[in-house]
Backbone as a chain_set.jsonl record, in Angstrom:
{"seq": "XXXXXXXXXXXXXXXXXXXXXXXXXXXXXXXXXXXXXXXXXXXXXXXXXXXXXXXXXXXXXXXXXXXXXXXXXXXXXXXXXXXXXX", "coords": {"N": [[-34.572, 70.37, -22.255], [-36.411, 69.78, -19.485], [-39.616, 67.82, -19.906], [-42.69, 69.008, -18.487], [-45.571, 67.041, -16.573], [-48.234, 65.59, -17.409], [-51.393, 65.471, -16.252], [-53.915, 62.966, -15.423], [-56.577, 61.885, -14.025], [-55.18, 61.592, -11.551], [-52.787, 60.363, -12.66], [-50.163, 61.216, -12.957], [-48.353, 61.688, -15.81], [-46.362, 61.184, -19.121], [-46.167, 61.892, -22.503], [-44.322, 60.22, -25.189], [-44.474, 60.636, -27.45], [-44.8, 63.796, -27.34], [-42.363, 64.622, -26.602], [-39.342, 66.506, -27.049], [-37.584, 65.792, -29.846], [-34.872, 64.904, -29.891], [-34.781, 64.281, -27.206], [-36.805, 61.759, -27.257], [-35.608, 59.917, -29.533], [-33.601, 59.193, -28.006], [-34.542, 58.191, -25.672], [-36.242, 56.284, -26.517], [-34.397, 53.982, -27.21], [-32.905, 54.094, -24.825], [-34.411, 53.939, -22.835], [-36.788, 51.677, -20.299], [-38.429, 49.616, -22.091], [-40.462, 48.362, -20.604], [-41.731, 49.376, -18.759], [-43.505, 51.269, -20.736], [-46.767, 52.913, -20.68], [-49.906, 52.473, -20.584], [-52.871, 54.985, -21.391], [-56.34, 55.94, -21.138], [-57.7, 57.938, -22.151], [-60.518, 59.744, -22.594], [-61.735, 58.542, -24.26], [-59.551, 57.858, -26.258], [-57.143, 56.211, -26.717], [-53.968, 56.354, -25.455], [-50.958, 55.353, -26.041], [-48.338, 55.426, -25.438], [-47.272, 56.436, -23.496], [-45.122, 57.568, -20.476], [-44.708, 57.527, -17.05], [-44.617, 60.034, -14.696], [-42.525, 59.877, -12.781], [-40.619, 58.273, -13.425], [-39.883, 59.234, -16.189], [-38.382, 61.058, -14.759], [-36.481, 60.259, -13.506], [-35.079, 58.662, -15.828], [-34.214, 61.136, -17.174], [-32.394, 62.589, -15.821], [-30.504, 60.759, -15.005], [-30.023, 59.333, -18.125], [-30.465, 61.226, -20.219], [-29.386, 63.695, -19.248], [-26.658, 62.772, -19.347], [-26.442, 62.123, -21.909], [-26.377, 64.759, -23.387], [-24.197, 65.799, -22.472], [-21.433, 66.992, -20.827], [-20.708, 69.896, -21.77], [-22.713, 70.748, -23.455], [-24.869, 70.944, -21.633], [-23.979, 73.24, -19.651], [-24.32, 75.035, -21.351], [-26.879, 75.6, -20.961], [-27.732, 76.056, -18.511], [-27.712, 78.68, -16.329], [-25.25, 81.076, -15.527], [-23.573, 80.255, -13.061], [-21.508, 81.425, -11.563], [-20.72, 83.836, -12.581], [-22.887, 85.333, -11.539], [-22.101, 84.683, -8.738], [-20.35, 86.486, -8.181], [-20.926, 88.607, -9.054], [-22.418, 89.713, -6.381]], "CA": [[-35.361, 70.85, -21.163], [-37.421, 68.349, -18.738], [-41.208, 68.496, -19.848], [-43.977, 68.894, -17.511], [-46.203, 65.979, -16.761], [-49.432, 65.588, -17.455], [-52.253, 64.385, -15.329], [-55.413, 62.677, -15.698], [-57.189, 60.654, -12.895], [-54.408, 61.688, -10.659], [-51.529, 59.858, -13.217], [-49.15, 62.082, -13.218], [-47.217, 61.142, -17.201], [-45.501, 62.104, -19.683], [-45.936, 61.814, -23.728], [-43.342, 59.899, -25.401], [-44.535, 61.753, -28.676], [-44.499, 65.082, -27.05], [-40.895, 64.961, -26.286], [-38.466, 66.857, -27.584], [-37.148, 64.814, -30.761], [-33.883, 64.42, -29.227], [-35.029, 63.289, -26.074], [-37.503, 60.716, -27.975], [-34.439, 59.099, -29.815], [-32.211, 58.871, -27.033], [-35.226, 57.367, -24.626], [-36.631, 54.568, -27.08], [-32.91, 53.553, -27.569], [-31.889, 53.638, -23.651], [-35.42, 53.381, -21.455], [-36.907, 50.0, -20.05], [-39.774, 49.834, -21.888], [-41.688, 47.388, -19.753], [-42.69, 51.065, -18.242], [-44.82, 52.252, -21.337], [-47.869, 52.501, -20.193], [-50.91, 53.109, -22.015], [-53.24, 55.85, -20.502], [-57.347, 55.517, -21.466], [-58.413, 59.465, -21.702], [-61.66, 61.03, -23.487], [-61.949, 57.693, -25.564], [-58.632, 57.503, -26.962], [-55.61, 55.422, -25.973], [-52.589, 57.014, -25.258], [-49.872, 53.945, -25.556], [-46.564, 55.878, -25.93], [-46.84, 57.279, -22.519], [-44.477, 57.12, -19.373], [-44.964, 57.83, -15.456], [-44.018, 61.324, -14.356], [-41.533, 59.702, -11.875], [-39.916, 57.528, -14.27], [-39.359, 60.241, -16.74], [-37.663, 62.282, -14.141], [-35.06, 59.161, -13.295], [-34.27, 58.656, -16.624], [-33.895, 62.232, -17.684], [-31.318, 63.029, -15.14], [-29.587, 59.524, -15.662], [-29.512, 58.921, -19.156], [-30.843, 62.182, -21.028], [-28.045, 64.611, -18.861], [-25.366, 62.647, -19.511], [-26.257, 62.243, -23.152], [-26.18, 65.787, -23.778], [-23.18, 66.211, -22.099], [-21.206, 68.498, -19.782], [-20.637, 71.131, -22.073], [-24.268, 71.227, -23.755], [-25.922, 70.562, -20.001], [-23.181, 74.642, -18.949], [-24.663, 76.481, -21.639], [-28.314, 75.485, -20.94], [-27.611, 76.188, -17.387], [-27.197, 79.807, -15.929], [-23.976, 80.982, -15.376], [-23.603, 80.929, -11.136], [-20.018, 81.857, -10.953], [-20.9, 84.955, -12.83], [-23.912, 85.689, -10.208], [-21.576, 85.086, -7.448], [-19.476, 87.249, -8.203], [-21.376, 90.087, -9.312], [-22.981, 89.518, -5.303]], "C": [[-36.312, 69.735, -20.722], [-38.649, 69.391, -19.315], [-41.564, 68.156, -18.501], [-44.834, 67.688, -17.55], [-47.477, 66.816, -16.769], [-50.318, 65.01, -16.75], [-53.568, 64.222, -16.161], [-55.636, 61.43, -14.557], [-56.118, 60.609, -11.965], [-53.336, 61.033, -11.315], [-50.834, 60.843, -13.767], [-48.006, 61.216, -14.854], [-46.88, 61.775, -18.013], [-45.728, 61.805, -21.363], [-44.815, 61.367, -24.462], [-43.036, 60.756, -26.692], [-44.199, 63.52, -28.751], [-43.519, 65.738, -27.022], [-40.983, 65.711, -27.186], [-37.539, 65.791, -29.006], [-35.288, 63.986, -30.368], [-34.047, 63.149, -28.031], [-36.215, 62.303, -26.504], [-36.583, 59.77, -28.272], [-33.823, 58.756, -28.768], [-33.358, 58.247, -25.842], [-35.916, 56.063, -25.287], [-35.281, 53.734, -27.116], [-32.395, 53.215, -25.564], [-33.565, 53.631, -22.171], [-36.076, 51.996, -21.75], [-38.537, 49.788, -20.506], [-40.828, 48.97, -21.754], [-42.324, 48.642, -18.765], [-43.327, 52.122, -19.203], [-45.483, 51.618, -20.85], [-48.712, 53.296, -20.639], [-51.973, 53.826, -20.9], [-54.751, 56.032, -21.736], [-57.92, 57.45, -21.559], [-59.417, 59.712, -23.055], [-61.738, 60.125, -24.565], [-61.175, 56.956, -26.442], [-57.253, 56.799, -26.067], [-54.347, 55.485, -26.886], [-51.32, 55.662, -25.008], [-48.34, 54.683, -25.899], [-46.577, 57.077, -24.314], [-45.713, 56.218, -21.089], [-44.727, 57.793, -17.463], [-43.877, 59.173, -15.597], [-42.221, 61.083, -13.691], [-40.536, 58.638, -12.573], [-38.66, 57.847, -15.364], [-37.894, 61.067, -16.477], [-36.52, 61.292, -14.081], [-34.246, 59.048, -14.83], [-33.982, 60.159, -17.452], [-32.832, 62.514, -16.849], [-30.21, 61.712, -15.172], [-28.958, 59.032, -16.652], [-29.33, 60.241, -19.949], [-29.382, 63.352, -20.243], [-26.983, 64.445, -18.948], [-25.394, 62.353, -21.11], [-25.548, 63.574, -23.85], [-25.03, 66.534, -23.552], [-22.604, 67.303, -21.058], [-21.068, 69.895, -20.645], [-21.614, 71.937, -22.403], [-25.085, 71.784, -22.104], [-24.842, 72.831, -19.42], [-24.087, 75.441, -20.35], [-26.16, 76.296, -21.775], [-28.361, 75.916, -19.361], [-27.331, 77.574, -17.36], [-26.042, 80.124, -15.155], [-23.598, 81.278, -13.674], [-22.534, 81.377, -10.645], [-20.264, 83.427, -11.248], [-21.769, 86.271, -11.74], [-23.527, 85.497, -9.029], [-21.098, 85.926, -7.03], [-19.609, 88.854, -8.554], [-22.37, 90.429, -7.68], [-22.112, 90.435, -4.686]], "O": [[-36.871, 68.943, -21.481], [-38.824, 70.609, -19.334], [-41.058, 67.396, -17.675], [-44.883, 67.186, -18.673], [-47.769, 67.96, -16.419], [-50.074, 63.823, -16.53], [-54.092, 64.878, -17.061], [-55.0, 60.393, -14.37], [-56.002, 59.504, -11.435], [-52.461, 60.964, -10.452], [-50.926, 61.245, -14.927], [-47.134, 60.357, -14.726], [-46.976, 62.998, -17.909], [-44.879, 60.917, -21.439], [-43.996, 62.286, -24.471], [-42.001, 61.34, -27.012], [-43.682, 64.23, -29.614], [-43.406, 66.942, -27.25], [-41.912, 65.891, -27.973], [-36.749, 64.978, -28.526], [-34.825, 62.867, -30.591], [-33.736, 61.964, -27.911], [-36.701, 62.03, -25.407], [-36.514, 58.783, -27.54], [-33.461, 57.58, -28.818], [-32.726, 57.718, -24.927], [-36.095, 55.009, -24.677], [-35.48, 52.526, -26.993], [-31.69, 52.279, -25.188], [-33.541, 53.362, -20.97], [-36.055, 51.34, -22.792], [-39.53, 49.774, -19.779], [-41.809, 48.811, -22.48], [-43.395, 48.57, -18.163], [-43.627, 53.283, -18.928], [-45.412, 50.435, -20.518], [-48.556, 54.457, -21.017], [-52.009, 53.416, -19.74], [-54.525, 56.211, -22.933], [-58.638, 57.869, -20.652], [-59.065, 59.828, -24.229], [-61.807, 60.563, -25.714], [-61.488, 55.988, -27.135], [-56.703, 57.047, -24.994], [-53.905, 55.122, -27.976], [-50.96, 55.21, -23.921], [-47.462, 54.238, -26.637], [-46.027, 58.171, -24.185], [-45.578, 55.02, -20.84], [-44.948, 59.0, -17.36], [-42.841, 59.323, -16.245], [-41.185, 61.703, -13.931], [-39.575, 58.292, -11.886], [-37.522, 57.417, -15.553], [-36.954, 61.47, -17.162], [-35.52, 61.626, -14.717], [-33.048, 59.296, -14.968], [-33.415, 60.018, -18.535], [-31.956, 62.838, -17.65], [-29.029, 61.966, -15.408], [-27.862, 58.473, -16.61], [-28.2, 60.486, -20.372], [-28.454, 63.662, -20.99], [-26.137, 65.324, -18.784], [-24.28, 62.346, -21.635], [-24.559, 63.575, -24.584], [-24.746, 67.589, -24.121], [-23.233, 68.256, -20.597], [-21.353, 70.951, -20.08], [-21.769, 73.123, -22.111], [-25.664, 72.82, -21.776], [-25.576, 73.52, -18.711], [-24.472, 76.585, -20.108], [-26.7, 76.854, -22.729], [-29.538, 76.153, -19.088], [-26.67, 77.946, -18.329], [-25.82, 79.474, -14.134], [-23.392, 82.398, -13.208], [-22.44, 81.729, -9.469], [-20.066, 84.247, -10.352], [-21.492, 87.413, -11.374], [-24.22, 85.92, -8.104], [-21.16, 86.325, -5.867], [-18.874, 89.834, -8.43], [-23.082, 91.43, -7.765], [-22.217, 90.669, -3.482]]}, "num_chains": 1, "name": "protein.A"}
């Protein structure tokens, strides 16, 4: 499942820690990471974060085709079923 970003100071990002443990492994292993970027909040520095819009590219790029077509149909709702019951 895509997380939600987080904001602060209008930076919309994302937790690399937060992930999902899956999607952690499979994004240190296949994202560019000259796009961590460290994020200064409430004192503490956040260095394992990524841009909201970054996230989203490589989650539908790398992370959807990791998981595959068959994983990616039964995480998905079934629309043939809901057509057809229309």
């Amino acid at each position: 499942m895509k997380a939600n970003p987080e904001i602060f100071k209008g930076i919309e990002y994302v937790r690399i820690s937060s992930l999902p443990k899956d999607q952690q492994s499979i994004l240190w292993t296949t994202f560019d990471r000259t796009k961590v970027i460290k994020v200064l909040k409430e004192k503490s520095l956040l260095n394992d974060c990524i841009q909201y819009a970054d996230y989203v590219q490589w989650y539908i790029r790398e992370y959807s085709r990791e998981i595959g077509p068959v994983r990616q149909e039964a995480l998905s709702p079934d629309l043939g079923a809901i057509s057809m019951a229309s």
